[in-house]
C-alpha positions as CSV (number, residue, x, y, z in Angstrom):
1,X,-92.4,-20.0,46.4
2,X,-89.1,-21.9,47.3
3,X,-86.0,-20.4,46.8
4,X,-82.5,-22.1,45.9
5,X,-80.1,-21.9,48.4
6,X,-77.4,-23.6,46.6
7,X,-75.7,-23.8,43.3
8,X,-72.9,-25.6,41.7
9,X,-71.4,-25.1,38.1
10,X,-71.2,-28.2,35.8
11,X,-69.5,-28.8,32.4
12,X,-72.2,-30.1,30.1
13,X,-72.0,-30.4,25.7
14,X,-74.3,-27.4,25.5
15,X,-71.7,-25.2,27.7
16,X,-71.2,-24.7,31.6
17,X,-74.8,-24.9,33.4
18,X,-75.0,-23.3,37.1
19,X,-77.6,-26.0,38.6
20,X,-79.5,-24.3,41.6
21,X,-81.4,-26.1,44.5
22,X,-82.9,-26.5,47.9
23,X,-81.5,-29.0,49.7
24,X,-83.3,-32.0,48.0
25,X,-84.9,-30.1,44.9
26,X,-83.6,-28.7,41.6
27,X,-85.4,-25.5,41.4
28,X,-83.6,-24.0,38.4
29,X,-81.0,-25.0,35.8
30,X,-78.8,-21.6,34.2
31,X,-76.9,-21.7,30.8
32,X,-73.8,-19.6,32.5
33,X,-73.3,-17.5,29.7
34,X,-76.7,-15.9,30.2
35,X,-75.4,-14.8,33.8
36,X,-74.1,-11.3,34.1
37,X,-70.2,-11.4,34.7
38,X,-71.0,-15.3,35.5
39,X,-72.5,-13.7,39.0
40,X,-75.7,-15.4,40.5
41,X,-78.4,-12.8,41.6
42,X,-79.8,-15.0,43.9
43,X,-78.4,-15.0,47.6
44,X,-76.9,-19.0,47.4
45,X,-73.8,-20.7,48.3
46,X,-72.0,-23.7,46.3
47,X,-72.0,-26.7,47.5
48,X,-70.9,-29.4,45.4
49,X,-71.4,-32.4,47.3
50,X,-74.6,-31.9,47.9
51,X,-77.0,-35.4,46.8
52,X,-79.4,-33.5,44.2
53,X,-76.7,-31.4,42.3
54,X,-74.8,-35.0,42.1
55,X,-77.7,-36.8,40.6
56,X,-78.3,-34.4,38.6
57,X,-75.0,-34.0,36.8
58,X,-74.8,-37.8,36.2
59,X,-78.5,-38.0,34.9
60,X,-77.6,-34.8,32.4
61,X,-74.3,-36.7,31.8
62,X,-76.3,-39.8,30.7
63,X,-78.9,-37.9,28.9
64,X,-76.4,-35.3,26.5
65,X,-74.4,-39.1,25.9
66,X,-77.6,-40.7,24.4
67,X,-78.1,-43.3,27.5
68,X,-81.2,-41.4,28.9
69,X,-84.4,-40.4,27.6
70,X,-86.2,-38.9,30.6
71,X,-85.1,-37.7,34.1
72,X,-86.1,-38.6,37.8
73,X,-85.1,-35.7,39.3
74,X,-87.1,-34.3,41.9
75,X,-87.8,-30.6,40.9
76,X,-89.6,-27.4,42.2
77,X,-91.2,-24.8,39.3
78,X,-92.5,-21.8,40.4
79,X,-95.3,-20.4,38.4
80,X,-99.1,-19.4,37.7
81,X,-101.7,-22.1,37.6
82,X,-101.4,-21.7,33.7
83,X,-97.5,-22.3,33.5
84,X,-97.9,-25.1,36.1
85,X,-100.3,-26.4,33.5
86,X,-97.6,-25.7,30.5
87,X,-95.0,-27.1,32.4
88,X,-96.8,-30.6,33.0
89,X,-97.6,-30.6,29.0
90,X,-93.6,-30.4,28.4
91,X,-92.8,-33.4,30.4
92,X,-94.7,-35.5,28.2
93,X,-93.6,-35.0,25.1
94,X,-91.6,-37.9,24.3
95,X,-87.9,-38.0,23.6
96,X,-87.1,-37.0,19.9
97,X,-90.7,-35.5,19.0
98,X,-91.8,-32.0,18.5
99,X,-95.1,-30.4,19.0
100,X,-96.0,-26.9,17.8
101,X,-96.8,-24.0,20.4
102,X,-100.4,-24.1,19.1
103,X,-100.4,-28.1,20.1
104,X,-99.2,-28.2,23.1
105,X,-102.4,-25.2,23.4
106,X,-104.5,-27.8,22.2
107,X,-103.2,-30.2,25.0
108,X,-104.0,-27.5,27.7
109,X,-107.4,-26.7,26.2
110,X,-107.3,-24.0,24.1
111,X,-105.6,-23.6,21.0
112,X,-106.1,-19.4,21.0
113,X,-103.5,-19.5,23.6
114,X,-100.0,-20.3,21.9
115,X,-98.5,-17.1,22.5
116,X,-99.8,-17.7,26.0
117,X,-98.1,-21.1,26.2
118,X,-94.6,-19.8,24.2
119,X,-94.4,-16.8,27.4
120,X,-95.0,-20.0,30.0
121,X,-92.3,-22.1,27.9
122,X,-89.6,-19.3,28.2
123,X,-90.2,-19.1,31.8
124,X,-89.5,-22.2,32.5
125,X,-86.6,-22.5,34.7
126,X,-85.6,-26.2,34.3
127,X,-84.8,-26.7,30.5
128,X,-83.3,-29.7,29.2
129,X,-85.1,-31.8,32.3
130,X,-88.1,-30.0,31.5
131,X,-88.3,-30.1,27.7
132,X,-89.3,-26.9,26.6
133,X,-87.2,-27.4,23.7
134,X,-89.6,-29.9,22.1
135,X,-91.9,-26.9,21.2
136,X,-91.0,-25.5,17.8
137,X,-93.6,-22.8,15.3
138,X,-96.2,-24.4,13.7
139,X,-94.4,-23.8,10.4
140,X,-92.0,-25.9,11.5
141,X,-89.0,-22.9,12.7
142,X,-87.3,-23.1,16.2
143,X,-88.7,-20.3,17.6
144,X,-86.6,-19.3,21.3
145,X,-84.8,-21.3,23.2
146,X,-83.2,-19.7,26.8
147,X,-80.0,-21.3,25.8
148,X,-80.4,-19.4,22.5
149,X,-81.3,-21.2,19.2
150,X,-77.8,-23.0,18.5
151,X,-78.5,-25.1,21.3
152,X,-82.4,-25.7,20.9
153,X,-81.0,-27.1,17.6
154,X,-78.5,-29.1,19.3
155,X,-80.6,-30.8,21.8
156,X,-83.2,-31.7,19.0
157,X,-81.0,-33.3,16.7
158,X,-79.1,-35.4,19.5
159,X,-82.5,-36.4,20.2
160,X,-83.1,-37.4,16.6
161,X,-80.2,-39.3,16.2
162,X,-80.4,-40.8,19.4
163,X,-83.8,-41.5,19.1
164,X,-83.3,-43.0,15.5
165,X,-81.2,-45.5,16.3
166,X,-83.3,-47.0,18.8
């Protein structure tokens, strides 16, 4: 399990996001209002400059302004087998659709496990990159979000509009 050993803070239309990294992998991405007194917990230093926290910010950039639809960011998740599993499902749900917790179940082979999936969903630590937000309640509701609802909301209407007009 890789640690980040560096972090820096970017302005982004959902709020400031504290992007954390090795040194050529985004390992997690924080909404900085969920951080206590806006402290990290993790042992990391800033470092602005460095390549993957640049590309990053201008792939975000592009993606919040409509102009991108998926990312090529090289990225670390640490999990279980089954969240790995989750985690892959997320990345291919295309840009402006929605699939249901019990779905994306489906796609990893058993539908009995959407409660399962919606714990490996809000555990993953790269959201926005990694769509989690694309997975809504079968009766069509939000559900969570680690950003918090507003913002799940946000994204997925960007995403519709942006998506529409295409």
């Amino acid at each position: 399990m890789l640690s980040p050993r560096f972090f820096k803070k970017i302005e982004s239309t959902v709020g400031k996001l504290i992007l954390l990294a090795s040194e050529d992998k985004l390992i997690e991405i924080k909404f900085d209002r969920l951080t206590v007194n806006g402290e990290l917990s993790e042992n990391v230093e800033e470092n602005s400059e460095l390549p993957i926290f640049l590309d990053t910010e201008v792939q975000l950039d592009e993606y919040f302004r409509g102009k991108r639809k998926s990312f090529s960011i090289p990225i670390i998740l640490n999990g279980t087998e089954f969240q790995q599993k989750v985690w892959k499902q997320l990345q291919s749900i295309p840009y402006g659709e929605t699939i249901s917790y019990q779905e994306l179940a489906e796609k990893i082979g058993d539908k009995k496990k959407a409660r399962a999936v919606g714990a490996a969903n809000g555990k993953n630590s790269i959201p926005i990159i990694v769509p989690c937000h694309r997975v809504i309640s079968k009766d069509g509701s939000l559900g969570g979000f680690g950003g918090g609802v507003p913002v799940k909301r946000y994204l997925l209407e960007m995403e519709r509009r942006v998506f529409v007009k295409k």
